[in-house]
N, C-alpha and C positions, 0 to 999 in steps of 0.2 A: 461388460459395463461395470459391473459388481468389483472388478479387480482394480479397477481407477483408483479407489482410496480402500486400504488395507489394516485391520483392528488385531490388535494382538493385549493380552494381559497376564502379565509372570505370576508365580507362584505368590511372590512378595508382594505383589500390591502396584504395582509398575501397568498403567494402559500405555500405549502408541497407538498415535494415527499417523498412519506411512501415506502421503501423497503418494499414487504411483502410476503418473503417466510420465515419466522421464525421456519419452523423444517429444515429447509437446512442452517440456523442461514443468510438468507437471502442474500446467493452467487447470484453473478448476470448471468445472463446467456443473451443472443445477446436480447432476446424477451424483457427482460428489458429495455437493454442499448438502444436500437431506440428510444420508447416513450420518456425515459428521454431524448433524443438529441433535440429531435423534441417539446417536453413541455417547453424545455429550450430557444429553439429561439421564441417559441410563446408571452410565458412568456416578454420577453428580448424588444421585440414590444411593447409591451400591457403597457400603461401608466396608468393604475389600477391596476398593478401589483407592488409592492414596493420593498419588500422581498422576499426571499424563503428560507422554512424552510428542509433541508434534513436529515432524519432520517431515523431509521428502526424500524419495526414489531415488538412482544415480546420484551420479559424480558432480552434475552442472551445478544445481540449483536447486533451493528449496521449491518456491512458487514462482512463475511466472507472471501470474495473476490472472485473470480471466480468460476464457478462451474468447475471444475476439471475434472470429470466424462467426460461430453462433450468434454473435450480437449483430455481425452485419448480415445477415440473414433477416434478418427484426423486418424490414423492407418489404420481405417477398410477400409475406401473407398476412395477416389478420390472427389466427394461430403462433408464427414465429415471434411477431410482436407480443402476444401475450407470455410466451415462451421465455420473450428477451425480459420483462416485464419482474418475471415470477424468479428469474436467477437474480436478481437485483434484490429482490424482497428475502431470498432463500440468504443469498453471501452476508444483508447486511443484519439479520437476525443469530446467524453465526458471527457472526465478529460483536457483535456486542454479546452475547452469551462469555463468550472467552474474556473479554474484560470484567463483568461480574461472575466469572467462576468463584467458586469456595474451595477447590483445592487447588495445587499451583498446579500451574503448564509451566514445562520447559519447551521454547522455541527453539529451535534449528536454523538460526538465518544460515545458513552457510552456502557458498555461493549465490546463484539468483533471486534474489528476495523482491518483487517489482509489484505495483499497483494492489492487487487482491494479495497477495500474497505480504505487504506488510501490512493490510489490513486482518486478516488472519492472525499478525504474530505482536500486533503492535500492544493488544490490551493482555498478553499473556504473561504470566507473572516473574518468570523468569528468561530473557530473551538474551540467547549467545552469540555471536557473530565468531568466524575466521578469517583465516587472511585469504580467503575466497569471495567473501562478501560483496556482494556487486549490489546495491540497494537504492530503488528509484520508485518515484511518482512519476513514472513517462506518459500517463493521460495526454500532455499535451503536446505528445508526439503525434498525437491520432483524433486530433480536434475533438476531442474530451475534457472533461474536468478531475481535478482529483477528491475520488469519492474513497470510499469504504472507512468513513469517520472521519479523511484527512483535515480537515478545516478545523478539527477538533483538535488532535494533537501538531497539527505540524503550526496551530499559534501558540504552543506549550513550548515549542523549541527555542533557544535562545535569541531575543532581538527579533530579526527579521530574517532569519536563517529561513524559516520553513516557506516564505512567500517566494524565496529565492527557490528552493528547491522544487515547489508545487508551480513556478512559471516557469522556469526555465527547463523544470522533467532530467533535471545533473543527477548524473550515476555517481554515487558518492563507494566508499569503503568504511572497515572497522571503526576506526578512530572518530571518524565524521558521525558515524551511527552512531558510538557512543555520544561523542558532542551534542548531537540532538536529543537525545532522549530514545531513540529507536531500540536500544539494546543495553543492555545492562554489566555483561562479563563479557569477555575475547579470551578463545581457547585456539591452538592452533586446530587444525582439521582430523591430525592424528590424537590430539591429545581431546578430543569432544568425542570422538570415535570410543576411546577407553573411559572416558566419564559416562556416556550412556550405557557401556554395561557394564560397566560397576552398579550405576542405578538400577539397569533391570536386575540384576544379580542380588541386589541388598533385598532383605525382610523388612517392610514397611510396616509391618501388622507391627513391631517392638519398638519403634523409634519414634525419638520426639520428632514430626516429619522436617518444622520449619530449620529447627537447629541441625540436622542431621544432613539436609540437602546443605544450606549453605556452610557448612565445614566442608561438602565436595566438591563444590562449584570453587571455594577457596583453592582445594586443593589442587584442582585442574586448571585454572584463570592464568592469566599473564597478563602483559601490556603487549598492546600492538606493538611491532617492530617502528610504525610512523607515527606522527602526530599528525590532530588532525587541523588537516587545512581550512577549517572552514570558520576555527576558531580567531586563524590568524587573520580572513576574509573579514568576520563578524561587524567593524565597525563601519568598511567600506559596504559591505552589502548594507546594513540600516542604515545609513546615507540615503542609498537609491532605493529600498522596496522598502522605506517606511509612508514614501507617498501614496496618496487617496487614489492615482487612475494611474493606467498605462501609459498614459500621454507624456503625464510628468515624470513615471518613473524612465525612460526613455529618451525626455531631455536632460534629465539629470547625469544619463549615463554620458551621454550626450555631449555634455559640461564636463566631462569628467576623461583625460587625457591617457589615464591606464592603460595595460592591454587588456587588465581585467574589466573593465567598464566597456572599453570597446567590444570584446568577444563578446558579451553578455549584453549588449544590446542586439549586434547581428541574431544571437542568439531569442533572444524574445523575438525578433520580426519575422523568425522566420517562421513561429508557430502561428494558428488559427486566429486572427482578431478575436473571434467571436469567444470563442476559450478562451484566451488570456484577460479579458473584462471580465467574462461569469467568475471565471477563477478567483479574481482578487475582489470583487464584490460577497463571492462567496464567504472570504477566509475573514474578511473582514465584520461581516457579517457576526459572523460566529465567534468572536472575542469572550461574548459574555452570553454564549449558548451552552447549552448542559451537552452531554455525547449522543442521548436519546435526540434532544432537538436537529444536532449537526448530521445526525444520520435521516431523521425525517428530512431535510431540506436534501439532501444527498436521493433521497426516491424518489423524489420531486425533479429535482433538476436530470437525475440519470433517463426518466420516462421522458421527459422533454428533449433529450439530446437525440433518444430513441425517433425521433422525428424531426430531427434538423439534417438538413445535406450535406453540411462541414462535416460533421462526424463521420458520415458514411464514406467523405471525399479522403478524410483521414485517414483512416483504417485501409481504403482501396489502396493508396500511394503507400503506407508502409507494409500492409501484411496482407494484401492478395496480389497485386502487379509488382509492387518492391521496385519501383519506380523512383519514391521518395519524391515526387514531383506535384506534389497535391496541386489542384485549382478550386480554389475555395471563394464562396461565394460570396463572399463579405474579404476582398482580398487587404482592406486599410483599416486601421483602428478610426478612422470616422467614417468607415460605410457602418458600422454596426453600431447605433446610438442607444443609446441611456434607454429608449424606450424598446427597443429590440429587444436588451438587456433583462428586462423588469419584467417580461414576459415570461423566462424561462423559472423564473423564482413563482411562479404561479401553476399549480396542478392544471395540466390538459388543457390551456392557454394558447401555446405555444405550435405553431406552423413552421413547417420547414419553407 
C-alpha cells in the first residue's frame, strides 16, 4: 500500500510525488492522500527543499481521480461510509494545501488528468499539459457533482465555459485547458520528459528559484499544434449555460438549430436530473464564495450524495456492470424539485 504514491528528493533541492497506481490509471484512494498531506507540510519546513515536482506513474495518465469503487462501498456498512466520509475530508484538505503552498509545484497534466486528479493540479503553481492531455469533470457521468473546489475555479473560466464543462463532464485537450485557465504552459510529452530532469539535475540551493524555473519552462514551452475549440464555442455556450435552471438552459438549446445545441442537449438529458440541478445551483452559488467556502459546500454536498441512490445507480451502470444503462430514480428534471434540491446543500439533511 505504501508504494501507491512514491517521495523522492535530489541533491539540488528538487521533491516528487510520483502517483503510482498506473493500471487504476493512478486514482487516489485515502492511503494516498495522508502521506501526500503529511510530505507536503514536511516538505513546506524543510529549507533544502525548493520545488516539488507532482506527477504520475505510466504512460496513460496523470490522475484518474478518485477511486470510485471505494465510494460505492459507502452503502455496505456504517464503517465504509465513514471511510467514504474521511477520503473526502483527507482529498479536499490536500488540494487546498497545494493552492496556498509557498513554494511552486510543477504539475504533470499529461495524459488523464479527470475529477480528483484536476483537483490535485488545478491550485498548483505551475501546471503543464501535452498533446496527451485528456482533461474532464466526468462527476456527471456517475450521478455526482463536481467537487474537489470545481465551483470555485471552473466560474474563473472564461463566460460560461466551465458550467458547460461541469454539465455536460466534455473531455477537453491542451488548448481548451489552456483556454480555461486549467494549465498554464504546453510541452510536447518528450520535451516535459527532458524539462523534468533538467529540474531534478539543477542546484536549487544557488538559484534565484522563481527567475530560474521560468527561463526553463520558457525554454521547453511551445504552442499546441491546435487551437482551442472552446474559445470559438464561447459565445454560443454563454447563450445557453448563462441561464438560472436546467429547464431553460435546455429550451434554449432547444431554440437553437446547431448540431452543436443539438448534441449538447441530448447530451445533458442524458446525465442524472438530480446532478445536473445540484450542479448548476452549486456553481452558481459560488460566484462570490472564497475556495475555503466552495470546498466546505463541496463536504457538505459530497456526504449527501454519499446517501442518494442516483449516485450509487451511477457509478453501478458505468464502473461495476459497464452497462452505461443507469435507472435512476428521479428519471425528468421535474421529478426532482427545487425542494429535493435545497436539501442536499444542507449537512445530514438529506435521504436517499
Amino acid at each position: 500500500m505504501e508504494n501507491e504514491v512514491l517521495f523522492s528528493v535530489s541533491d539540488g533541492g528538487t521533491a516528487t510525488i510520483t502517483l503510482n497506481r498506473p493500471k487504476a490509471l493512478n486514482s487516489l484512494s485515502t492511503e494516498m492522500l495522508k502521506p501526500i498531506g503529511e510530505k507536503l507540510k514536511e516538505w513546506q519546513a524543510n529549507d533544502e527543499i525548493h520545488l516539488i515536482i507532482l506527477r504520475g506513474s505510466g504512460e496513460k495518465g496523470f490522475c484518474a481521480g478518485g477511486d470510485i469503487k471505494t465510494l460505492y462501498n459507502a452503502r455496505s456498512s456504517q464503517e465504509a461510509f465513514k471511510n467514504a466520509e474521511v477520503f473526502f475530508e483527507e482529498e479536499y484538505q490536500v488540494d487546498m494545501a497545494i493552492y496556498h503552498y509557498p513554494k511552486p509545484i510543477i504539475a504533470c497534466l499529461d495524459g488523464i488528468v479527470m475529477g480528483g486528479g484536476v483537483g490535485l493540479t488545478f491550485g498548483a503553481s505551475h501546471r503543464i499539459v501535452t498533446e496527451r492531455t485528456k482533461w474532464a469533470m466526468p462527476e456527471m457521468n456517475i450521478g455526482f457533482f463536481p467537487d474537489v473546489g470545481a465551483a470555485y475555479f471552473l466560474n474563473k473560466a472564461p463566460g460560461f465555459v466551465g458550467y458547460y464543462l461541469a454539465l455536460t463532464a466534455s473531455v477537453i485537450q491542451a488548448a481548451d485547458v489552456l483556454f480555461v485557465n486549467g494549465a498554464d504552459s504546453y510541452m510536447t510529452s518528450d520535451k516535459l520528459h527532458k524539462f523534468l530532469t533538467r529540474i531534478e539535475q539543477t542546484d536549487w540551493h544557488t538559484q534565484e528559484i522563481s527567475t530560474a524555473l521560468n527561463q526553463l519552462i520558457e525554454e521547453y514551452s511551445s504552442n499546441p499544434l491546435t487551437n482551442s475549440e472552446l474559445a470559438s464555442l464561447q459565445n454560443k455556450i454563454d447563450q445557453h449555460f448563462s441561464n438560472y435552471t436546467i429547464e431553460e438552459i435546455v429550451a434554449s438549446l432547444d431554440n437553437d438549430a446547431s448540431k452543436f445545441s443539438h448534441e449538447t442537449k441530448q447530451l445533458l438529458l442524458s446525465k442524472s436530473p438530480s446532478s445536473l440541478k445540484i450542479t448548476l445551483q452549486q456553481l452558481i452559488d459560488a460566484r462570490d464564495k472564497t475556495l475555503k467556502e466552495c470546498f466546505a459546500t463541496d463536504l457538505i454536498l459530497a456526504k449527501n450524495f454519499l446517501k442518494h441512490e442516483d449516485f450509487f445507480e451511477g457509478v453501478r451502470s458505468v464502473v461495476i456492470d459497464k452497462d452505461r444503462n443507469p435507472q435512476y430514480t428521479y428519471k425528468t428534471l421535474a421529478e426532482f424539485t427545487d425542494e429535493d434540491k435545497k436539501k442536499f446543500f444542507h449537512d445530514n439533511s438529506v435521504k436517499s
